[in-house]
C-alpha positions in Angstrom: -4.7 -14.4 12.2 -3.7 -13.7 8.7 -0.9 -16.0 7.0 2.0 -15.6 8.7 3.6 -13.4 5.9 0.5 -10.8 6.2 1.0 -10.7 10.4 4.2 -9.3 11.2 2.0 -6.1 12.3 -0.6 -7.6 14.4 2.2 -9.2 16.0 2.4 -7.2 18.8 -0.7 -8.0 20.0 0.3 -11.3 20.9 2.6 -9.7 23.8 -0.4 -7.9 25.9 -0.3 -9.3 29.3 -3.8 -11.0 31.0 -4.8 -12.3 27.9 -5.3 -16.2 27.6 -4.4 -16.8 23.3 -4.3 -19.7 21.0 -2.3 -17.9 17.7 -3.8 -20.1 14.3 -2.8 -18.4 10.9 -5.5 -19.4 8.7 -5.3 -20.3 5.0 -2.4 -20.0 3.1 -3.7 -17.2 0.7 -7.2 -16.4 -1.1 -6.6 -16.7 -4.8 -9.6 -17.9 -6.3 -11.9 -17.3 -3.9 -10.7 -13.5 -3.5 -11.0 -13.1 -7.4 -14.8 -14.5 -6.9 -15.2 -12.6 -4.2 -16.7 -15.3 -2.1 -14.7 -14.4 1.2 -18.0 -14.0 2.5 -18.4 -17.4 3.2 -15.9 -19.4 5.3 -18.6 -21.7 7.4 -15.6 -23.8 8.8 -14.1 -20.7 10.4 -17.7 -19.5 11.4 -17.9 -23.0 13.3 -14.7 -22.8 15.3 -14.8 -19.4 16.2 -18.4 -20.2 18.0 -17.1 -23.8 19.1 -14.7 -21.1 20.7 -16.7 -19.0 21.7 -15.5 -16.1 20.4 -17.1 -13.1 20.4 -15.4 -10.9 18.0 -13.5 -11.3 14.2 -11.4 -8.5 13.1 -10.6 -8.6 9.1 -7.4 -7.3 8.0 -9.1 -7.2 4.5 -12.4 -6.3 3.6 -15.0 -9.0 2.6 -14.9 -10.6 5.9 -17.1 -13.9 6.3 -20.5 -13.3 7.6 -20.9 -14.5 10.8 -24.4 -14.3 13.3 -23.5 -13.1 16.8 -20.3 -12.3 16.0 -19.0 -8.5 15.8 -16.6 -8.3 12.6 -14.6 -5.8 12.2 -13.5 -4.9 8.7 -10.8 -3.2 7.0 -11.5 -1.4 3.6 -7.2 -0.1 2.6 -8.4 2.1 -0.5 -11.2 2.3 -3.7 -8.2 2.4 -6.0 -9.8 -0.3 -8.0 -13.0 1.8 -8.6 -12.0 5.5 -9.1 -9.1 4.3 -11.6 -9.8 4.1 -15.1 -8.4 0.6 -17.0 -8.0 -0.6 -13.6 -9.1 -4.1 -14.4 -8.1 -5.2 -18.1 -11.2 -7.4 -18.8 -15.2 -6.9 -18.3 -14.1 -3.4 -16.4 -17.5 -2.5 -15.7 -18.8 -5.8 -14.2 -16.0 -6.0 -12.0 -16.5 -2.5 -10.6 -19.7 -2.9 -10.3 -18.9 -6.5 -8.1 -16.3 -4.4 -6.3 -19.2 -1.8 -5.0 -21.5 -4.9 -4.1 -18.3 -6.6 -2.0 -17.8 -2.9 0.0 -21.0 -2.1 0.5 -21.7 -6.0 1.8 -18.4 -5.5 4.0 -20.0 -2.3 5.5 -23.7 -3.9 5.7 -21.8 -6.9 7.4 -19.3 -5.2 9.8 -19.7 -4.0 13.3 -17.0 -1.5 12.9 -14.6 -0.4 9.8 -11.0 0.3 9.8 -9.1 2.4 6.9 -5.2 2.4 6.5 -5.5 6.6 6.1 -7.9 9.3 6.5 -7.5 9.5 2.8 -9.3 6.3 2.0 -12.0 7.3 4.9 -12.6 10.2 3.1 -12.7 8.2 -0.3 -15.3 6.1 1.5 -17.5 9.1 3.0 -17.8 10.4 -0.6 -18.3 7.5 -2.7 -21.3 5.7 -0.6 -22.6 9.1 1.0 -26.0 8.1 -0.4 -26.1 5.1 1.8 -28.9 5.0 4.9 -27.4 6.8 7.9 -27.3 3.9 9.5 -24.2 2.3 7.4 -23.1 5.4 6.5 -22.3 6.3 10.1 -20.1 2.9 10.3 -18.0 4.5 7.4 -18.1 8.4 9.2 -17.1 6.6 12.6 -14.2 4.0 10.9 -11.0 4.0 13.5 -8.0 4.6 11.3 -5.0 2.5 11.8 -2.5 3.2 9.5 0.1 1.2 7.7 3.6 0.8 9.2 7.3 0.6 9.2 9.7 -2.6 10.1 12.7 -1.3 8.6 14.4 -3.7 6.3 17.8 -5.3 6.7 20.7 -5.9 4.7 21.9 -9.4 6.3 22.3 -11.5 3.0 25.3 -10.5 0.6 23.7 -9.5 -2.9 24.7 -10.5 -5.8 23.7 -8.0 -8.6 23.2 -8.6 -12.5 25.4 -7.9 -14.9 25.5 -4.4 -15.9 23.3 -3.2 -13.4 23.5 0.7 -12.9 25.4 2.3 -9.8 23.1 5.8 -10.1 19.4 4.8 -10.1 16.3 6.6 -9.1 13.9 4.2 -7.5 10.6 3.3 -8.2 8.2 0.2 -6.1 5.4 -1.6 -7.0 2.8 -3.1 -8.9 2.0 -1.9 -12.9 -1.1 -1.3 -12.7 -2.3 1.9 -14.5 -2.7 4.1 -11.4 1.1 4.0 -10.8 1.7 6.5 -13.8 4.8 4.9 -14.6 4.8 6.7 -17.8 5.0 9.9 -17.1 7.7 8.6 -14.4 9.8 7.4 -17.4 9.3 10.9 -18.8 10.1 12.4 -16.5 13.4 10.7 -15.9 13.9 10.7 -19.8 13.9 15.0 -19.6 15.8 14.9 -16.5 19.0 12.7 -17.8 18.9 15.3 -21.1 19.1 18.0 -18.6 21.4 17.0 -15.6 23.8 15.0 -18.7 24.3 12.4 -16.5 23.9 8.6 -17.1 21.6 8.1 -14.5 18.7 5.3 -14.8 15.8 4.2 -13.3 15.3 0.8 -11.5 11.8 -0.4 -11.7 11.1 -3.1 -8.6 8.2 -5.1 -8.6 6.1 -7.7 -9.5 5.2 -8.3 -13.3 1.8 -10.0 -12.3 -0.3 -7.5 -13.9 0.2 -7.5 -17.8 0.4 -3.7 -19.0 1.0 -4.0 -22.5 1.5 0.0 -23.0 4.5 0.1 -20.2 6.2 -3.2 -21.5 6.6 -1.3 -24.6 7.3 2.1 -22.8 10.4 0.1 -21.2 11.5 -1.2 -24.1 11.4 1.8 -25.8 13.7 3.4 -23.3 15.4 0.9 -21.9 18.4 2.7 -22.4 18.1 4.0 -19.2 15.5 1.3 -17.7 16.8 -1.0 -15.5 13.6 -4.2 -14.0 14.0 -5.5 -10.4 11.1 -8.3 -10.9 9.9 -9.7 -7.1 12.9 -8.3 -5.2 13.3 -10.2 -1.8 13.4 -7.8 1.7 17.2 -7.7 1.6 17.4 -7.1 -2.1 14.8 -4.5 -1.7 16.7 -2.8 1.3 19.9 -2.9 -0.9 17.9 -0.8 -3.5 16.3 1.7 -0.7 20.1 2.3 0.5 21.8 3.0 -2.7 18.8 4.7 -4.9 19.3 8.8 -5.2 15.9 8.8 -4.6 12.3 7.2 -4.8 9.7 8.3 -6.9 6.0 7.5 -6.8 3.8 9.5 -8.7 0.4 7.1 -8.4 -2.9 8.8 -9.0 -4.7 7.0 -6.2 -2.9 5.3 -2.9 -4.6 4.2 -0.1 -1.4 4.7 1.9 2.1 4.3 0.0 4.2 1.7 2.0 7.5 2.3 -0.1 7.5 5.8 1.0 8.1 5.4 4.5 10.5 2.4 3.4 12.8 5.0 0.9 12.4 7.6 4.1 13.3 5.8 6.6 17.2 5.1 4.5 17.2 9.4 4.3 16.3 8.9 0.4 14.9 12.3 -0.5 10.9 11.1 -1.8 8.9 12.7 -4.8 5.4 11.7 -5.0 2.1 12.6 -7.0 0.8 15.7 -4.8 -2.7 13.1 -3.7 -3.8 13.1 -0.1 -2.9 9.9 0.8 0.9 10.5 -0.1 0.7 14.1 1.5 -0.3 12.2 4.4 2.3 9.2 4.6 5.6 11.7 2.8 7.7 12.9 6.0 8.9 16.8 5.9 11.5 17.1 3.1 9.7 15.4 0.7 8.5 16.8 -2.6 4.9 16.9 -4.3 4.8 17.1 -7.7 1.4 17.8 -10.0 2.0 15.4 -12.5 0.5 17.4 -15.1 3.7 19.1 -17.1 6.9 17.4 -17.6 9.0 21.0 -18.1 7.7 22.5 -14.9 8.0 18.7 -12.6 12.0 18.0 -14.2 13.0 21.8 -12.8 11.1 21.7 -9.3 12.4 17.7 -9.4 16.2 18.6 -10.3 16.3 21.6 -8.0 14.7 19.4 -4.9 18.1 16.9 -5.6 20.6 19.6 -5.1 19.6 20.9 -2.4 20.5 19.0 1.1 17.2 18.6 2.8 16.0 14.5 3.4 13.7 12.9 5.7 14.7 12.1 9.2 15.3 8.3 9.7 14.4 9.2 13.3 11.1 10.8 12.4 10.1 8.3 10.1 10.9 5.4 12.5 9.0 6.8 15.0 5.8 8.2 13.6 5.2 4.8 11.5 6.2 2.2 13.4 3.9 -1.2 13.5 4.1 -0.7 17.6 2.0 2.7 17.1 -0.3 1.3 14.8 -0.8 -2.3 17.2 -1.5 -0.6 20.1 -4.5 1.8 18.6 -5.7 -2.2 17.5 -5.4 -3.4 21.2 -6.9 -0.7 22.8 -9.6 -0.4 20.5 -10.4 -4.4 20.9 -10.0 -4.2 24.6 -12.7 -1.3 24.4 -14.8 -3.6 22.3 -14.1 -6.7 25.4 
């Protein structure tokens, strides 16, 4: 299994009755060898799985380590990294163009494929539909299994900074380009000058990526801009309960995680209008184009007045890790 941070969803599998199991979390993370891409080649795990005799390696990640006369099963969460533009902020090209070489190695390599969303199948189908039919039927026939829901909880007393806002609209993740954080602080910018209230916007996430253009977006507007850098799960859950609502306007998701987290508090959710967010967003949510502030803020402002939110019921039960576990279990016991 995957570290024990990345395996609270396969967890369930370990409870299946008739099964003989030996649980080993393997490596601590993949750093370099992820950046290099040289997953591909783990010859001491390739040695204990035969020693083992086992017969078949699911991959919660794509590049999975080739391994003779064992099915591997991959999984291939989105393309982000190649259909965005200024993805990557050095040698953009070259690192594409490794990126295509690592999927279509994952799919040369892999038995069987799994994608978080029929979004990022889709993604898939179009992007390498020139492939022979024989890969390209691994891609057409991927199992989807998608991403899922342990809802967080609030069991440590927080202790907020100084100054920190008490109405915040919510935004969570990475900085990466795709995330369109800019036209979210736009967007927020119109909408305090026409609701006339001192509402902000809390920005959660890691700082990992260096986006020199938003760092001087925020400070520019930070006024308004509150930064939640690396919230902890109960910090994170404090933010769900008490934002007025969660926006995430990314041009390209392969499934949208905090989403279902906002939803599953009854936050009211705007997101980019993309397939894979029309796919995760319960019913009440709103899609907005992203393409003109004036017409977003009024459809925006007029989604917060009215009463309609997502069903913590709903969400809880169409996106929990149990639904997502048992289409892994039966489909391994198929494989068995």
């Amino acid at each position: 299994m995957p570290p024990k941070a990345s395996s609270k969803h396969i967890k369930e599998f370990t409870k299946l009755k008739g099964l003989n199991r030996i649980i080993i979390h393997w490596d601590q993370n993949r750093k370099w060898r992820w950046k290099l891409g040289l997953y591909f080649l783990d010859i001491k795990l390739y040695l204990l799985l035969r020693k083992m005799n086992i017969g078949i390696y699911i991959s919660p990640f794509m590049d999975p380590p080739i391994m003779p006369g064992i099915k591997i099963v991959s999984t291939i969460h989105d393309i982000t990294f190649l259909k965005i533009d200024n993805f990557f902020t050095k040698f953009e090209n070259i690192k594409k163009f490794i990126g295509d070489i690592r999927i279509l190695i994952t799919v040369f390599i892999s038995k069987y494929l799994i994608t978080v969303s029929k979004s990022t199948k889709e993604d898939l189908i179009n992007r390498y539909e020139y492939l022979p039919y024989k890969l390209k039927k691994k891609i057409l026939n991927a199992l989807i299994i998608p991403n899922g829901i342990t809802k967080l909880s609030l069991k440590k007393k927080i202790f907020l900074p100084k100054k920190f806002p008490e109405k915040f609209f919510l935004y969570v993740g990475d900085r990466r380009p795709h995330k369109n954080i800019e036209y979210l602080i736009d967007l927020i910018h119109c909408m305090r000058e026409e609701l006339k209230e001192e509402v902000h916007l809390v920005i959660a996430g890691s700082k990992s990526y260096k986006n020199d253009y938003l760092e001087k977006k925020i400070k520019n507007n930070k006024v308004f801009i509150y930064e939640y850098v690396d919230p902890k799960d109960y910090e994170l859950s404090y933010l769900y309960k008490n934002c007025r609502a969660l926006f995430l306007l990314s041009k390209s998701e392969g499934f949208g995680i905090p989403v279902i987290e906002a939803a599953v508090y009854q936050k009211k959710i705007i997101a980019n209008n993309i397939s894979s967010l029309r796919e995760t967003a319960p019913m009440n949510s709103l899609f907005i184009e992203c393409q003109n502030i004036n017409q977003d803020k009024k459809k925006v402002i007029e989604y917060l007045r009215n009463k309609n939110k997502p069903s913590e019921k709903e969400v809880l039960k169409k996106w929990k890790w149990q639904n997502s576990s048992k289409i892994l279990c039966d489909f391994i016991q198929k494989l068995s």
